[in-house]
C-alpha beads as a LAMMPS data file, in Angstrom:
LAMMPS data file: protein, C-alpha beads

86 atoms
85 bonds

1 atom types
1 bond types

-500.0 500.0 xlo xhi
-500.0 500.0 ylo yhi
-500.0 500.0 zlo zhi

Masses

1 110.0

Atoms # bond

1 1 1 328.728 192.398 -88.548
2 1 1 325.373 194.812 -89.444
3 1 1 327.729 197.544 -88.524
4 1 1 330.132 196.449 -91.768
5 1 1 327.270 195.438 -93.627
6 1 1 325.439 198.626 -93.155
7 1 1 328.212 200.689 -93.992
8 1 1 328.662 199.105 -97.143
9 1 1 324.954 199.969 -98.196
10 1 1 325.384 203.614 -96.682
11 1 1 328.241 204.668 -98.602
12 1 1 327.162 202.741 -102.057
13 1 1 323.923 205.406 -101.674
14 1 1 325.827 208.353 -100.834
15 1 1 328.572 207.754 -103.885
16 1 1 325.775 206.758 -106.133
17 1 1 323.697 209.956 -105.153
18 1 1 327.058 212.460 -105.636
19 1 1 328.517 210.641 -108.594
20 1 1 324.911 210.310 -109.902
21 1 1 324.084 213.632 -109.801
22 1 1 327.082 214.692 -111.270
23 1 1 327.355 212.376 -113.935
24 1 1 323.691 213.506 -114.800
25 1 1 325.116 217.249 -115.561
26 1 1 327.583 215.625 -117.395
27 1 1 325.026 213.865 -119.803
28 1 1 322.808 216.555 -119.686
29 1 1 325.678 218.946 -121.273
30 1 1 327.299 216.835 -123.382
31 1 1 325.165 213.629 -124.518
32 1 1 321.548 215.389 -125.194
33 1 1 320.070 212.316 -126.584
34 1 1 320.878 209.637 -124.203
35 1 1 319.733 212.543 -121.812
36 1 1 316.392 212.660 -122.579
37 1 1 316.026 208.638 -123.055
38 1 1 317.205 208.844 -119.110
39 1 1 314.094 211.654 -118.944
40 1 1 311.562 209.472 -120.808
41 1 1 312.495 206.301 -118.702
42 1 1 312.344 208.648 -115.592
43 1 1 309.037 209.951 -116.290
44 1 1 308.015 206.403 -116.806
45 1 1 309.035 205.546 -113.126
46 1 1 307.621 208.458 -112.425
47 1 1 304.105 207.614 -113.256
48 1 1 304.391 204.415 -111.578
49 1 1 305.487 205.777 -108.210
50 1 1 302.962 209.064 -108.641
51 1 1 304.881 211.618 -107.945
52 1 1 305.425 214.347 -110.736
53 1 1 308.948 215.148 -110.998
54 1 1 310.475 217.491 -113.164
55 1 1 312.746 216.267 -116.259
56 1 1 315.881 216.961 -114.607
57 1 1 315.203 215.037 -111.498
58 1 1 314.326 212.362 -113.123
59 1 1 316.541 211.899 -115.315
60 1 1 319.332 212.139 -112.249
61 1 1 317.242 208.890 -110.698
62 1 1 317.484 207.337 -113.357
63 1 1 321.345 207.364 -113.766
64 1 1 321.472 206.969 -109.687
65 1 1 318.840 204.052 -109.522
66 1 1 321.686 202.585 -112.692
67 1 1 324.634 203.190 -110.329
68 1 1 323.516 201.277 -107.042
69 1 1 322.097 198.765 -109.588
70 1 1 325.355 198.014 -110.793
71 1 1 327.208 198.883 -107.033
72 1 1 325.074 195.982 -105.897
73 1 1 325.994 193.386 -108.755
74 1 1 329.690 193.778 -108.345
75 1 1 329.662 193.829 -104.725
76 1 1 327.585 190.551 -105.105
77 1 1 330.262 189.085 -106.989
78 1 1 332.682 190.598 -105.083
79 1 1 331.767 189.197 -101.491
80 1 1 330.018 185.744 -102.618
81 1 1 332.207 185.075 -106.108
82 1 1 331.525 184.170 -109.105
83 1 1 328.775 181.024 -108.238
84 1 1 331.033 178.255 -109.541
85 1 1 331.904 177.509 -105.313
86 1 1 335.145 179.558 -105.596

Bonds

1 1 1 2
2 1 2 3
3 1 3 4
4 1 4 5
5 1 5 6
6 1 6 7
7 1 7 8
8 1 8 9
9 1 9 10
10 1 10 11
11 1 11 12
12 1 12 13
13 1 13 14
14 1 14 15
15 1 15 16
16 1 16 17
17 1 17 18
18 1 18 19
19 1 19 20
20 1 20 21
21 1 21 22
22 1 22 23
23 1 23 24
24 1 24 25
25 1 25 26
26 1 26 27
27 1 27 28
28 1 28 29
29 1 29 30
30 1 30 31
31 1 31 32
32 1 32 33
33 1 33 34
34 1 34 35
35 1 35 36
36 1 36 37
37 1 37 38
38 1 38 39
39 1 39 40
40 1 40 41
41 1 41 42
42 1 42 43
43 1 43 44
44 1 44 45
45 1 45 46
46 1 46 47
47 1 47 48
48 1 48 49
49 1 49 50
50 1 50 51
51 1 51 52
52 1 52 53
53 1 53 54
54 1 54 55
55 1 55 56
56 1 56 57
57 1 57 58
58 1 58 59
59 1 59 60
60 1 60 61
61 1 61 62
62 1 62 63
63 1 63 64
64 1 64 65
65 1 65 66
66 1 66 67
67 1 67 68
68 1 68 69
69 1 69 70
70 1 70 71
71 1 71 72
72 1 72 73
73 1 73 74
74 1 74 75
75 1 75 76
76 1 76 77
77 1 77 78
78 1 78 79
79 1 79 80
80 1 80 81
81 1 81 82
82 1 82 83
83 1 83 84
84 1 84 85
85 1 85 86
């Protein structure tokens, strides 16, 4: 069972760190503003963690930490339903 399990978690990171990274390009080149709202939020997670990063990089985590975010609520509903006991 960890074996499935852990899978699961391995390849939701490595598609939301490819898909992430190019979907930030994307939004970098074509959708400036909600760009740098990605950078400001970034920087902001940035100063909590205390690591300078560069405007780029974080605004990549940001749309990466928003992918597994929302990899992890649908495979919630996926695998334990929709909390109603179906």
């Amino acid at each position: 069972m960890p074996a499935k399990t852990g899978a699961s978690h391995a390849l939701s990171a490595f598609v939301s760190l490819i898909v992430g990274t190019m979907l930030s390009k994307y939004i970098w080149t074509y959708t400036p503003p909600l760009a740098e709202a990605g950078a400001v939020a970034g920087r902001h997670l940035s100063a909590v963690v205390g690591t300078p990063l560069s405007r780029d990089v974080t605004g990549g985590l940001v749309v990466v930490l928003l992918l597994s975010f929302v990899w992890g609520v649908l495979y919630h509903f996926a695998r334990h339903g929709d909390g109603d006991g179906n």
